[in-house]
Each structure stands twice: as C-alpha cells, then as structure tokens.
PDB file of N, H, CA, C and O in Angstrom:
ATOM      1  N   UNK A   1      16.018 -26.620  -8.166  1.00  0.00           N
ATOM      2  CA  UNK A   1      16.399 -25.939  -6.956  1.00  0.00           C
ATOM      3  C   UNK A   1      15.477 -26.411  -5.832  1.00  0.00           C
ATOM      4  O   UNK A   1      14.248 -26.347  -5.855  1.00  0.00           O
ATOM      5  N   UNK A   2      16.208 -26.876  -4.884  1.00  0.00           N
ATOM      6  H   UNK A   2      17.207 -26.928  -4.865  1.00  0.00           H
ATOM      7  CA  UNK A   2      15.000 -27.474  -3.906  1.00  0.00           C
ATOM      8  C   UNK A   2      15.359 -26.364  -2.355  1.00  0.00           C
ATOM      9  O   UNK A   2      16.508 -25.999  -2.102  1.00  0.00           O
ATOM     10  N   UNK A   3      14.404 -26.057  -1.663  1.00  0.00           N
ATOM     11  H   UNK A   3      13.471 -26.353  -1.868  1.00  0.00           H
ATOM     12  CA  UNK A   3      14.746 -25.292  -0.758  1.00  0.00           C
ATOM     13  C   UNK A   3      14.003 -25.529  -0.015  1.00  0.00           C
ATOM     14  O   UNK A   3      12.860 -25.841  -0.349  1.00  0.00           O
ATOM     15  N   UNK A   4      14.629 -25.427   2.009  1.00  0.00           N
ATOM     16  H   UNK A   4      15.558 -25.174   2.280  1.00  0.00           H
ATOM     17  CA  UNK A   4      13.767 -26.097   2.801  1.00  0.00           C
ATOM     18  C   UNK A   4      12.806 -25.393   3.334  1.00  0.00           C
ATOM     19  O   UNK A   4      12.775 -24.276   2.816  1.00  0.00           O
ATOM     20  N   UNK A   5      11.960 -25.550   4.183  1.00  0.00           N
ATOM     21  H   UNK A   5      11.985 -26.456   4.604  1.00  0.00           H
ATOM     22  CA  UNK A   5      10.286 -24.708   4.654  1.00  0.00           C
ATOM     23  C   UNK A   5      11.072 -23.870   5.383  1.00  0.00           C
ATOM     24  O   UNK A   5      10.471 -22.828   5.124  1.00  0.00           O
ATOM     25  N   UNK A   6      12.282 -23.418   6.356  1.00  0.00           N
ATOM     26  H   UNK A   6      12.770 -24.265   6.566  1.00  0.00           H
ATOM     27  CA  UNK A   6      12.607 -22.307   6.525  1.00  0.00           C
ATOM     28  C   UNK A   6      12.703 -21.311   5.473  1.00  0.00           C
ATOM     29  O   UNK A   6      12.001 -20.301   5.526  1.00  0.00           O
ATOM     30  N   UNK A   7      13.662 -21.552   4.351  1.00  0.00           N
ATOM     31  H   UNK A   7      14.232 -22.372   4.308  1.00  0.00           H
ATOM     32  CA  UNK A   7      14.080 -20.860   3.454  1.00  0.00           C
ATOM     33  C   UNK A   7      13.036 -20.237   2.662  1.00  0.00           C
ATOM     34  O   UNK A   7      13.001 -19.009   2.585  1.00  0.00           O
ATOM     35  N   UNK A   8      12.178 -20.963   2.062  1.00  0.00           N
ATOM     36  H   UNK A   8      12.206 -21.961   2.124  1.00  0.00           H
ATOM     37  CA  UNK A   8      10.767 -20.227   1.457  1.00  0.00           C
ATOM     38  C   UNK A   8       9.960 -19.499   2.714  1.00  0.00           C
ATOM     39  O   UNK A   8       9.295 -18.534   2.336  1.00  0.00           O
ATOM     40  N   UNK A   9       9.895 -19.762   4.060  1.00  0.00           N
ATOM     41  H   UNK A   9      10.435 -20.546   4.367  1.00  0.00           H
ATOM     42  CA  UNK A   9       9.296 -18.749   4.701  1.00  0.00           C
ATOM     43  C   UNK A   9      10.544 -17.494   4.758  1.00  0.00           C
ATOM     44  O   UNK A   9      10.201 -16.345   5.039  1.00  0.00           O
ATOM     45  N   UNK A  10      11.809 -17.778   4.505  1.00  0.00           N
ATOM     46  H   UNK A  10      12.088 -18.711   4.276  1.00  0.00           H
ATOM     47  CA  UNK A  10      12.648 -16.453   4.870  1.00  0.00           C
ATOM     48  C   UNK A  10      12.830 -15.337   3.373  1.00  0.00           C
ATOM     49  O   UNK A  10      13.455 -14.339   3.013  1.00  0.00           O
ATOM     50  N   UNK A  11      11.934 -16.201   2.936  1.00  0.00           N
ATOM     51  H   UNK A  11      11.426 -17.012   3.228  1.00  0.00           H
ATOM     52  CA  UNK A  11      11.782 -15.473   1.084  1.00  0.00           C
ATOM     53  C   UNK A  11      10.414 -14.730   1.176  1.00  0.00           C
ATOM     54  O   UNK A  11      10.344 -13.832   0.337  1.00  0.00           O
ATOM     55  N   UNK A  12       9.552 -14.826   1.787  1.00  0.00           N
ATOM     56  H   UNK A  12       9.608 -15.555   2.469  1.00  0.00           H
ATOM     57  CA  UNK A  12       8.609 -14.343   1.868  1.00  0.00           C
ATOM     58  C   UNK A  12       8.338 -13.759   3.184  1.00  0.00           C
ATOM     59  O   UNK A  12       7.488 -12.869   3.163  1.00  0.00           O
ATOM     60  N   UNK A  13       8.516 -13.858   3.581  1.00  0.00           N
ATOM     61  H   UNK A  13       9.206 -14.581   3.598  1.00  0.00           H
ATOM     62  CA  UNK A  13       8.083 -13.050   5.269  1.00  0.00           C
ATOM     63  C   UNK A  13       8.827 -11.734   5.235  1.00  0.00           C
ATOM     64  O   UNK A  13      10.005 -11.406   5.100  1.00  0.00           O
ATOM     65  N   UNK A  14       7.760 -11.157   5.396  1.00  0.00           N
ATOM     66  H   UNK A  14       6.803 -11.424   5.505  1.00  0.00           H
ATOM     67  CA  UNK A  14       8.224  -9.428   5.247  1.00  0.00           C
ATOM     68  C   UNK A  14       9.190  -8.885   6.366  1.00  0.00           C
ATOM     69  O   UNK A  14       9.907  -7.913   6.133  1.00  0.00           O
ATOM     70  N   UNK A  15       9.199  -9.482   7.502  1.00  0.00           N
ATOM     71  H   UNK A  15       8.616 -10.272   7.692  1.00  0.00           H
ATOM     72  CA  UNK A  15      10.021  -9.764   9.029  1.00  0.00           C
ATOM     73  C   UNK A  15       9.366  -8.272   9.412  1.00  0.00           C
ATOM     74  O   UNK A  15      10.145  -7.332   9.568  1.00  0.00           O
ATOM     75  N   UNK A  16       7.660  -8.028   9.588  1.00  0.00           N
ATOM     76  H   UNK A  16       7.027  -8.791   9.461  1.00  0.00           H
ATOM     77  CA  UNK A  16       6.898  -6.981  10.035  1.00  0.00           C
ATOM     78  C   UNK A  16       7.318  -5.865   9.328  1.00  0.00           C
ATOM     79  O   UNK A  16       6.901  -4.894   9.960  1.00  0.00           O
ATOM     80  N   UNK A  17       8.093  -5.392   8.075  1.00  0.00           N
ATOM     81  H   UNK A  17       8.432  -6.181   7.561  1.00  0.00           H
ATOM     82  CA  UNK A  17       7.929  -4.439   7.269  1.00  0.00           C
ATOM     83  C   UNK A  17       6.582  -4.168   6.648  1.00  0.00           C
ATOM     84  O   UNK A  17       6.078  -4.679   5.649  1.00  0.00           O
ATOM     85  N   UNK A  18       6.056  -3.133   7.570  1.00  0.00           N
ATOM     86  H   UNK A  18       6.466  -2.718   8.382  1.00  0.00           H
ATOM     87  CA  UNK A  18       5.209  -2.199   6.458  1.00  0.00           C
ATOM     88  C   UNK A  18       4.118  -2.745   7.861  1.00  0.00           C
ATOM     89  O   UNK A  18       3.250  -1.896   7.661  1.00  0.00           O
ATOM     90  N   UNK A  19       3.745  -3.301   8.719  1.00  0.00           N
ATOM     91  H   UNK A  19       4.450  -3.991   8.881  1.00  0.00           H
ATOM     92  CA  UNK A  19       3.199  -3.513   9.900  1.00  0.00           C
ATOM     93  C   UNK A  19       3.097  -2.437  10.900  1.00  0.00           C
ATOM     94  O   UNK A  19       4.074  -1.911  11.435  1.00  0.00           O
ATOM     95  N   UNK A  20       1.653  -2.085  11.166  1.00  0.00           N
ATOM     96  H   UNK A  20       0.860  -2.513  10.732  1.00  0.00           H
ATOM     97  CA  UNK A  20       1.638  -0.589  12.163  1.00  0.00           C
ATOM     98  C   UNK A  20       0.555   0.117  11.910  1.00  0.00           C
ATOM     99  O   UNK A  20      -0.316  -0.401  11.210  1.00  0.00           O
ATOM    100  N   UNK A  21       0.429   1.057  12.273  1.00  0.00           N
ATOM    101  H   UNK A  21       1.136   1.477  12.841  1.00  0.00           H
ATOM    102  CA  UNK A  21      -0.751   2.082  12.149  1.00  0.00           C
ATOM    103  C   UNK A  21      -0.303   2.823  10.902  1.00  0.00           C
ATOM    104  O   UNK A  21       0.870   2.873  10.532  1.00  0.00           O
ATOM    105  N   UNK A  22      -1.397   3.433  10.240  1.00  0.00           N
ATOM    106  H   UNK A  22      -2.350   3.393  10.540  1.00  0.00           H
ATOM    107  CA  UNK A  22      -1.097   4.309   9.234  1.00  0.00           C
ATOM    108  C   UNK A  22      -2.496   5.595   8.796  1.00  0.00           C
ATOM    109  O   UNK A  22      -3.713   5.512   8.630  1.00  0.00           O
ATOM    110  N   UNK A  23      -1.550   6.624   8.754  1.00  0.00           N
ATOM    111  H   UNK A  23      -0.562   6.691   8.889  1.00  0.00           H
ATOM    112  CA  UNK A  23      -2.995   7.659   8.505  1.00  0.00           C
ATOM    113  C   UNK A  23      -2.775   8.294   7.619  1.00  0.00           C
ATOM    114  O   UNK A  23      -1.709   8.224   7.008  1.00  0.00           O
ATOM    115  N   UNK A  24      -3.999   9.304   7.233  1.00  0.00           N
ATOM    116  H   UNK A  24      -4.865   9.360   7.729  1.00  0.00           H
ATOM    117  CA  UNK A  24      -3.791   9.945   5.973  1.00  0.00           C
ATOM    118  C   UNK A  24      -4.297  11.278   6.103  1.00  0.00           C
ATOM    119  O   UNK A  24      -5.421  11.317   6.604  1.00  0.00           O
ATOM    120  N   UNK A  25      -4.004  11.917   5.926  1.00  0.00           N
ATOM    121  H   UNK A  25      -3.091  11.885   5.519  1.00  0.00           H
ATOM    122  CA  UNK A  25      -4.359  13.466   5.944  1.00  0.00           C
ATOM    123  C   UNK A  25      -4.102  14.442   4.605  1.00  0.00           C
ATOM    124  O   UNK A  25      -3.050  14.692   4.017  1.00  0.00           O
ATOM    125  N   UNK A  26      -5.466  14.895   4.354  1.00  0.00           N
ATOM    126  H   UNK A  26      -6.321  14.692   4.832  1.00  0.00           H
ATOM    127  CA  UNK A  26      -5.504  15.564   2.609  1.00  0.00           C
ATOM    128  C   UNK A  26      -6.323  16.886   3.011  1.00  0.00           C
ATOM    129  O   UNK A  26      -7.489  17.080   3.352  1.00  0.00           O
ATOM    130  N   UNK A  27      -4.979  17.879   2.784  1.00  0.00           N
ATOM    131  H   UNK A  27      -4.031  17.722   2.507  1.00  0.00           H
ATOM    132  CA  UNK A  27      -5.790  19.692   3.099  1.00  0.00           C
ATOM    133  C   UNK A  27      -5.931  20.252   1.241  1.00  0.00           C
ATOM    134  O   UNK A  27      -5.239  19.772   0.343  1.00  0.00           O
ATOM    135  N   UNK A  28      -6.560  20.900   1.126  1.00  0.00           N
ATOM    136  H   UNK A  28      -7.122  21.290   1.856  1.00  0.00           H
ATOM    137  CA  UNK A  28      -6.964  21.742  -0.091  1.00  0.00           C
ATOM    138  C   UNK A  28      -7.266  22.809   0.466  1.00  0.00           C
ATOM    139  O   UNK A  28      -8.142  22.815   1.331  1.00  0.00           O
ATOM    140  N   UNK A  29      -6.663  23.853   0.125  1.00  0.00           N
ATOM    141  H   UNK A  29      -5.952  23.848  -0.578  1.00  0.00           H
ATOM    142  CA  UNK A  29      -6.537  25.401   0.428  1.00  0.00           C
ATOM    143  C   UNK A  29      -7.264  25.870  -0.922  1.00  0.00           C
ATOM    144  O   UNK A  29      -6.974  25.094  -1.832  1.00  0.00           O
ATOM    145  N   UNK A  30      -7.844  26.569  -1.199  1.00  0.00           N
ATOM    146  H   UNK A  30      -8.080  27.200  -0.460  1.00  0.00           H
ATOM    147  CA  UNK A  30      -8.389  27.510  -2.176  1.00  0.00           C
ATOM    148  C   UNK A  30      -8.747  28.800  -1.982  1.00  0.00           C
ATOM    149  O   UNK A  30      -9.030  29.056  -0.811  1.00  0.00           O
ATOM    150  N   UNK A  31      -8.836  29.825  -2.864  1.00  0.00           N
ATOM    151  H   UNK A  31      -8.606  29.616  -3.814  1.00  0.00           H
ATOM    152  CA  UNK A  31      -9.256  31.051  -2.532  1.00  0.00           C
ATOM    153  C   UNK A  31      -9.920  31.719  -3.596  1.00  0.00           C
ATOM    154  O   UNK A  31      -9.339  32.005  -4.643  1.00  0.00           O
ATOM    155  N   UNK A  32     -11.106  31.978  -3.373  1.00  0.00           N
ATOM    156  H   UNK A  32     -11.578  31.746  -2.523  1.00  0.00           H
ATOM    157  CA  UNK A  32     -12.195  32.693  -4.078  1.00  0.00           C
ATOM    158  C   UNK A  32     -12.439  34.157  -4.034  1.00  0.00           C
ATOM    159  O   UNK A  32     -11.947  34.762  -3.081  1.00  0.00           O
ATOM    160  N   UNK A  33     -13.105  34.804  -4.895  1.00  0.00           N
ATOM    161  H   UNK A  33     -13.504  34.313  -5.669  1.00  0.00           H
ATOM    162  CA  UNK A  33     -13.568  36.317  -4.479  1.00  0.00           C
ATOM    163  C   UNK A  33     -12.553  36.947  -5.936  1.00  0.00           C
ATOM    164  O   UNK A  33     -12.169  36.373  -6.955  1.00  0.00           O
ATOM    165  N   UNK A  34     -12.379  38.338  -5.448  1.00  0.00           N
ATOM    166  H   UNK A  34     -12.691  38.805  -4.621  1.00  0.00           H
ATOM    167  CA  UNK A  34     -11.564  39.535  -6.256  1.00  0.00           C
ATOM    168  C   UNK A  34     -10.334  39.375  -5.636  1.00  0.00           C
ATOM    169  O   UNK A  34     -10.186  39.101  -4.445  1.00  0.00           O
ATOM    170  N   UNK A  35      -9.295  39.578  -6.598  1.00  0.00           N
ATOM    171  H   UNK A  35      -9.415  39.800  -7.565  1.00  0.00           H
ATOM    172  CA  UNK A  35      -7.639  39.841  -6.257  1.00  0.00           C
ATOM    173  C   UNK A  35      -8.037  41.577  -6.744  1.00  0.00           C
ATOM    174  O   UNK A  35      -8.915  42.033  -7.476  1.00  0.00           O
ATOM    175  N   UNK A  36      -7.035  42.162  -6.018  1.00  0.00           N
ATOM    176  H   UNK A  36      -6.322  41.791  -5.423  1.00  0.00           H
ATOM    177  CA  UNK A  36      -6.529  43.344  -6.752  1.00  0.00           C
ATOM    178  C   UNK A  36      -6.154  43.604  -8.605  1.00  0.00           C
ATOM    179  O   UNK A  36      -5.255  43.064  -9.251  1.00  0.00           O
ATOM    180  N   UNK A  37      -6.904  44.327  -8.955  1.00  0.00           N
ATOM    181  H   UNK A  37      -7.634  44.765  -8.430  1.00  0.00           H
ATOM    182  CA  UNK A  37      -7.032  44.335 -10.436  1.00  0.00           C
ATOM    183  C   UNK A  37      -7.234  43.784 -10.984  1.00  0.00           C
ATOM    184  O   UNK A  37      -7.692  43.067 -10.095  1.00  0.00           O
ATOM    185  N   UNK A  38      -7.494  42.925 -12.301  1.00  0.00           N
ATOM    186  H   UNK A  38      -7.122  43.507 -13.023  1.00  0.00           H
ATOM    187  CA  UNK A  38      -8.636  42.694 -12.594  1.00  0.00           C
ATOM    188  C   UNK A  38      -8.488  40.933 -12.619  1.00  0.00           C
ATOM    189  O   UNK A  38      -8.894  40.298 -13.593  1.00  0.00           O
ATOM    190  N   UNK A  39      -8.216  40.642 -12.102  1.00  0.00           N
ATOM    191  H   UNK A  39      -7.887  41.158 -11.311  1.00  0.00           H
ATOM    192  CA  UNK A  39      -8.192  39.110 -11.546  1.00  0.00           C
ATOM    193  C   UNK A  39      -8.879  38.669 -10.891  1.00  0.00           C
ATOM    194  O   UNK A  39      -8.927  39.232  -9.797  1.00  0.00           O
ATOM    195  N   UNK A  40      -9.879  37.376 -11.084  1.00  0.00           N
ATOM    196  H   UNK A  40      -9.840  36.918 -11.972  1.00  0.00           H
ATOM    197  CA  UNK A  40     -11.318  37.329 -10.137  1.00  0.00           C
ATOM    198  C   UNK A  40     -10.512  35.561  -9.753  1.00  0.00           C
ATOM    199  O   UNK A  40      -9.526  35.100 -10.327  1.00  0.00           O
ATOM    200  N   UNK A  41     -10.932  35.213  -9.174  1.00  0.00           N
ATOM    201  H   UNK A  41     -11.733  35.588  -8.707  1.00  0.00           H
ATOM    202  CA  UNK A  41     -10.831  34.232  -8.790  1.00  0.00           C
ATOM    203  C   UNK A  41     -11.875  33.201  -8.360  1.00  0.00           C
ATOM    204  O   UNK A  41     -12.732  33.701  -7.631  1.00  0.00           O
ATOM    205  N   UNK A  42     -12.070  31.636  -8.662  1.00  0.00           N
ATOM    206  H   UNK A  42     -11.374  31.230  -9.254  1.00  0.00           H
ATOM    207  CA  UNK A  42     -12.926  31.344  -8.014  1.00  0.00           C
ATOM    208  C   UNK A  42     -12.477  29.758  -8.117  1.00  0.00           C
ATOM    209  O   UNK A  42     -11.462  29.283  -8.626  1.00  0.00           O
ATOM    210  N   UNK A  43     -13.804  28.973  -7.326  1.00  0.00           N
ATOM    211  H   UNK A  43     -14.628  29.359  -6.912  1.00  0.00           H
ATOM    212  CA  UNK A  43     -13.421  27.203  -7.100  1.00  0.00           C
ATOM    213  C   UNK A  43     -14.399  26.959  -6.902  1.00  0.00           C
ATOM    214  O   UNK A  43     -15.333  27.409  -6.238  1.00  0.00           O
ATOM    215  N   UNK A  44     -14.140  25.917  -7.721  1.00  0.00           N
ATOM    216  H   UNK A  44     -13.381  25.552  -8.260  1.00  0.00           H
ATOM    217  CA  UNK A  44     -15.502  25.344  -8.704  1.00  0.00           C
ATOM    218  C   UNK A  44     -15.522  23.419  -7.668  1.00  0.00           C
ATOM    219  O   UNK A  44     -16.097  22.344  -7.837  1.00  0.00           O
ATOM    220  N   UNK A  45     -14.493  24.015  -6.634  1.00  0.00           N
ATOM    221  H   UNK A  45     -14.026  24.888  -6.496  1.00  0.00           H
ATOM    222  CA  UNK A  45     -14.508  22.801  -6.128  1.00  0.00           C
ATOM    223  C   UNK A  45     -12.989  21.671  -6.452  1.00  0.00           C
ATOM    224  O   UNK A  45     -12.375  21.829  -7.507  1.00  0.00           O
ATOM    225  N   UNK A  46     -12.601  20.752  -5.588  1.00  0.00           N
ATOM    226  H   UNK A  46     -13.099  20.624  -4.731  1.00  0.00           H
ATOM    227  CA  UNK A  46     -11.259  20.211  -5.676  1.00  0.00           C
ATOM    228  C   UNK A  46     -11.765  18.627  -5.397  1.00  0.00           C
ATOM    229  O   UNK A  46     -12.674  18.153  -4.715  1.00  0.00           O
ATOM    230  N   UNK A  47     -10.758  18.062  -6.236  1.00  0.00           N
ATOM    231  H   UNK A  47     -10.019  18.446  -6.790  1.00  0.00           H
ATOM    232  CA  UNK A  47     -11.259  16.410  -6.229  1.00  0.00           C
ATOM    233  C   UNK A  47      -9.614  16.061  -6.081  1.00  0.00           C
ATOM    234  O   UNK A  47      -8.654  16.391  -6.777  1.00  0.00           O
ATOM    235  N   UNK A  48      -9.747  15.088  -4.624  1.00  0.00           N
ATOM    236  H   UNK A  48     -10.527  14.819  -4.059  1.00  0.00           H
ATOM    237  CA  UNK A  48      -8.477  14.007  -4.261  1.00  0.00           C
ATOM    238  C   UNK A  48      -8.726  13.325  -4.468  1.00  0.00           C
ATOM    239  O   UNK A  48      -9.955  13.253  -4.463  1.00  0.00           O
ATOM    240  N   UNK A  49      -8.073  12.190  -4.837  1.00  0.00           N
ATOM    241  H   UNK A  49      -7.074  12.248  -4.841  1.00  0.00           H
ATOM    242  CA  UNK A  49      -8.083  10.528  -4.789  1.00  0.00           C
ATOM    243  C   UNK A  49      -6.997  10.095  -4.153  1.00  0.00           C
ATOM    244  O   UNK A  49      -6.149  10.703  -3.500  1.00  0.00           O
ATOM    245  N   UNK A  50      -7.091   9.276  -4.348  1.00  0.00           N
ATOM    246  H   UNK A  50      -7.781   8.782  -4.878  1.00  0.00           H
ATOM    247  CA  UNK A  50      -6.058   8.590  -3.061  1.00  0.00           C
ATOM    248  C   UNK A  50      -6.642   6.767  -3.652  1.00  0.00           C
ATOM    249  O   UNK A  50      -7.639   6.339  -4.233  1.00  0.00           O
ATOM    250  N   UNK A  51      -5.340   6.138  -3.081  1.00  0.00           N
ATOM    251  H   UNK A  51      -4.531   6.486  -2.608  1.00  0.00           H
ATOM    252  CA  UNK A  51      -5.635   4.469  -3.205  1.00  0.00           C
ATOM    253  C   UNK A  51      -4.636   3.881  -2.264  1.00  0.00           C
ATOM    254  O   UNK A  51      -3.440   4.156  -2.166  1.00  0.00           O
ATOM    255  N   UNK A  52      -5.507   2.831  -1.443  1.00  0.00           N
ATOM    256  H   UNK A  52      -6.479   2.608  -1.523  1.00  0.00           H
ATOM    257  CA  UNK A  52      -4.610   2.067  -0.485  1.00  0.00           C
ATOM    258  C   UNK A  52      -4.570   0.685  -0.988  1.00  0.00           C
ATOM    259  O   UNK A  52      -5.623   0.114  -1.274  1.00  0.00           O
ATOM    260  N   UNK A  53      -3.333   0.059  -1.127  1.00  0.00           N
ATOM    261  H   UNK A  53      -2.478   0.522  -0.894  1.00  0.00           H
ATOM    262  CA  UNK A  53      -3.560  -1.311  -1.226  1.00  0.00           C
ATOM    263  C   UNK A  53      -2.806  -2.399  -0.058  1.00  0.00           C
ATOM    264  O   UNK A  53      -1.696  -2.277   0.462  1.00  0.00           O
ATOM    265  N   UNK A  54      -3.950  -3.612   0.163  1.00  0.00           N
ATOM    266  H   UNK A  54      -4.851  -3.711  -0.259  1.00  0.00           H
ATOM    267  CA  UNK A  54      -3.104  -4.051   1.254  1.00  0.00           C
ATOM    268  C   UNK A  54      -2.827  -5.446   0.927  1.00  0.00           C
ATOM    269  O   UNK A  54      -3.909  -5.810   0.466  1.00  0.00           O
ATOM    270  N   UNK A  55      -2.197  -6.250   0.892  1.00  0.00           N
ATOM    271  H   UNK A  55      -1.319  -5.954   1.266  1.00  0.00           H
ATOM    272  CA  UNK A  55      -1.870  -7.400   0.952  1.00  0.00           C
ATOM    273  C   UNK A  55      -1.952  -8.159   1.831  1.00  0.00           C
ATOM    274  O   UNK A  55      -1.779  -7.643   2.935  1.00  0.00           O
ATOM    275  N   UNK A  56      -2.197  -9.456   1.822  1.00  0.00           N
ATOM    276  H   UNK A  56      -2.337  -9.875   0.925  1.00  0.00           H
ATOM    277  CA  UNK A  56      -1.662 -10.860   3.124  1.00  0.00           C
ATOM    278  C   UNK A  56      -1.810 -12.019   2.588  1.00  0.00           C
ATOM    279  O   UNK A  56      -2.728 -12.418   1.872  1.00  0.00           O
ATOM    280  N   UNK A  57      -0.680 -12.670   3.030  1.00  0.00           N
ATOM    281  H   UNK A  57       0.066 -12.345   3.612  1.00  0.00           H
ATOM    282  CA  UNK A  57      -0.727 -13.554   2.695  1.00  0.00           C
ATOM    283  C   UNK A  57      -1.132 -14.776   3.878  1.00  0.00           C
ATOM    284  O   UNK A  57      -0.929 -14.579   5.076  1.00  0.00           O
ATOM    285  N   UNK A  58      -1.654 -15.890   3.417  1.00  0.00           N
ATOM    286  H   UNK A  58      -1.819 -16.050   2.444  1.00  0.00           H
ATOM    287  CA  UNK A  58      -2.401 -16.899   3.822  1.00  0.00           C
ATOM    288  C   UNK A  58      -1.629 -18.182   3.222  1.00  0.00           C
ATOM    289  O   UNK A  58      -2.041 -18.828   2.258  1.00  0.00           O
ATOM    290  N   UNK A  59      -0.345 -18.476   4.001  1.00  0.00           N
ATOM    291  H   UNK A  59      -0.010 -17.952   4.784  1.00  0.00           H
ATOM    292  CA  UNK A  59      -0.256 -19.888   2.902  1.00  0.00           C
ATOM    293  C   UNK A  59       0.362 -20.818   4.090  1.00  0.00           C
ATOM    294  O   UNK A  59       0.681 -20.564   5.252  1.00  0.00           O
ATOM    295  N   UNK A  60       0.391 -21.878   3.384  1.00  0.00           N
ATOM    296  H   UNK A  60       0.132 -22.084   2.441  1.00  0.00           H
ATOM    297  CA  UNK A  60       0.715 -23.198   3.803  1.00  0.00           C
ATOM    298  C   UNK A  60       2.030 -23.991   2.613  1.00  0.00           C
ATOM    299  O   UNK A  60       2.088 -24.311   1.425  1.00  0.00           O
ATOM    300  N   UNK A  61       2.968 -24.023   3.889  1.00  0.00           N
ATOM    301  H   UNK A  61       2.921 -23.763   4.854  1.00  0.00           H
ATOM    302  CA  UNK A  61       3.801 -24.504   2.587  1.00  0.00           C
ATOM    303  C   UNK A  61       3.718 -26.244   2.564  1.00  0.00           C
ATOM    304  O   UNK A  61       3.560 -26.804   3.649  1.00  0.00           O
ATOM    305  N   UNK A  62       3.815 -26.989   1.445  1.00  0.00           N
ATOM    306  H   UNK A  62       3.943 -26.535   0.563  1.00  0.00           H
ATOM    307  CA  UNK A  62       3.657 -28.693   1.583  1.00  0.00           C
ATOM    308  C   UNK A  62       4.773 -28.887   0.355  1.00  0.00           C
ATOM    309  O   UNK A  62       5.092 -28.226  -0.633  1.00  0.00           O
ATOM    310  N   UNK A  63       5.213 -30.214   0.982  1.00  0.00           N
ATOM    311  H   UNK A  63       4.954 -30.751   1.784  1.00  0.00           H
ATOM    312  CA  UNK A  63       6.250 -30.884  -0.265  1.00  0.00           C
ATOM    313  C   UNK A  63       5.423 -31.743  -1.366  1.00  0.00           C
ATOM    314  O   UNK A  63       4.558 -32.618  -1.345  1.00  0.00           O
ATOM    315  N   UNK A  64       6.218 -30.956  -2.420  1.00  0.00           N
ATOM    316  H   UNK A  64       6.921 -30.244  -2.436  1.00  0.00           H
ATOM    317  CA  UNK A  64       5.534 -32.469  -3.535  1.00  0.00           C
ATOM    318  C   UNK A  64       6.533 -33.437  -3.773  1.00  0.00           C
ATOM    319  O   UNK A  64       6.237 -34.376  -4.512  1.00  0.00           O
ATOM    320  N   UNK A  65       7.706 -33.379  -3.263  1.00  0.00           N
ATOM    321  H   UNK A  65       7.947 -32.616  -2.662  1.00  0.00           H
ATOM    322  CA  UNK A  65       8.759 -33.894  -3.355  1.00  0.00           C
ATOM    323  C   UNK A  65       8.860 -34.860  -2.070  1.00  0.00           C
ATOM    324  O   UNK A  65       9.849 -35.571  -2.250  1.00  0.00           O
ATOM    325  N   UNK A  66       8.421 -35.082  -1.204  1.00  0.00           N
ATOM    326  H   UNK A  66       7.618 -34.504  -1.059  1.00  0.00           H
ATOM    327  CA  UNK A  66       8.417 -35.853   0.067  1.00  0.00           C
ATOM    328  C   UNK A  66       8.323 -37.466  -0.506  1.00  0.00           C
ATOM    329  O   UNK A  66       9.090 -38.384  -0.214  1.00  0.00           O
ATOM    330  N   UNK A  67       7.466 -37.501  -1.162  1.00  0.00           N
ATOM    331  H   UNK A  67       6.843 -36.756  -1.400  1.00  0.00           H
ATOM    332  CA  UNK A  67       6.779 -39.404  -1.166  1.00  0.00           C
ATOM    333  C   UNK A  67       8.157 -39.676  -1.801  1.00  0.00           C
ATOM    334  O   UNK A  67       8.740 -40.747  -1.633  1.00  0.00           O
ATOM    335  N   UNK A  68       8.586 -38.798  -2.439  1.00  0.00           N
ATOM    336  H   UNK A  68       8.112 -37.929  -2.576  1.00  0.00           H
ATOM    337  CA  UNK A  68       9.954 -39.426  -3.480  1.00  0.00           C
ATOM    338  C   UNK A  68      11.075 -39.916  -3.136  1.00  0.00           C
ATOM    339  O   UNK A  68      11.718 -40.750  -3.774  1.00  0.00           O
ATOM    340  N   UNK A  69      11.651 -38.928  -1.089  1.00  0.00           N
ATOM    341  H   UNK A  69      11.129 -38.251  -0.571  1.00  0.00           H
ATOM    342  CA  UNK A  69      12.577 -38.878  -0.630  1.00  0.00           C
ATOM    343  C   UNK A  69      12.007 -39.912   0.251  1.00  0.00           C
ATOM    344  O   UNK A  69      12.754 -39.703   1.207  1.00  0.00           O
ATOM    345  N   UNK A  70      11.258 -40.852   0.641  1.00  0.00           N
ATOM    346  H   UNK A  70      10.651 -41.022  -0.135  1.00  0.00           H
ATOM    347  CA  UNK A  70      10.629 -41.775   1.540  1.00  0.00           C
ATOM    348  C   UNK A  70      11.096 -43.045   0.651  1.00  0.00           C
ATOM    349  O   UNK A  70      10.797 -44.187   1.000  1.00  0.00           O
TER     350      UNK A  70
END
C-alpha cells in the first residue's frame, strides 16, 4: 500500500481535536460529629487521584521508496 505525504498527514492529524484550555475541579464534601441517635460520624480524611495524559507528536515524514521511483 503506498500512500502520498498528504494522505499519512490526513491519517494522523487530529484537525485540532482535543486542542484548548482544560481545567479540573475536585470538591469532597464530608461530615463529621453526632447524627441524631446513635450514629457518630467521622473522616479520617479523602484521597483523589486523578491522571492527565498528553500526547504530541513530532514527526517528519520521508520516502524509502523514492531512489526506486528515480
């Protein structure tokens, strides 16, 4: 399958999907102390994680097939 340097850039180029600002916002509500009857309540503390991953690509496309078609 041979395909030309447009076509492999139109296979890979995201055409700015996923390009932009991006934020993150993480609330944890808890509630400590006495409930009404005999239910105590408490927090011992809350653990988020979270993971961002980002990608880019860096390429250069070249023929290995060129010297052949010369």
């Amino acid at each position: 399958m041979f395909l030309s340097e447009s076509e492999i850039i139109e296979g890979v180029d995201a055409d700015g999907a996923g390009l932009g600002a991006y934020s993150l916002d993480i609330t944890v509500d808890a509630e400590a102390g006495t409930a009404p009857g005999a239910c105590t309540r408490s927090d011992n503390g809350e653990e988020v994680s979270y993971k961002i991953e980002l990608i880019v690509y860096d390429y250069t496309i070249t023929s290995v097939l060129e010297p052949l078609f010369e």
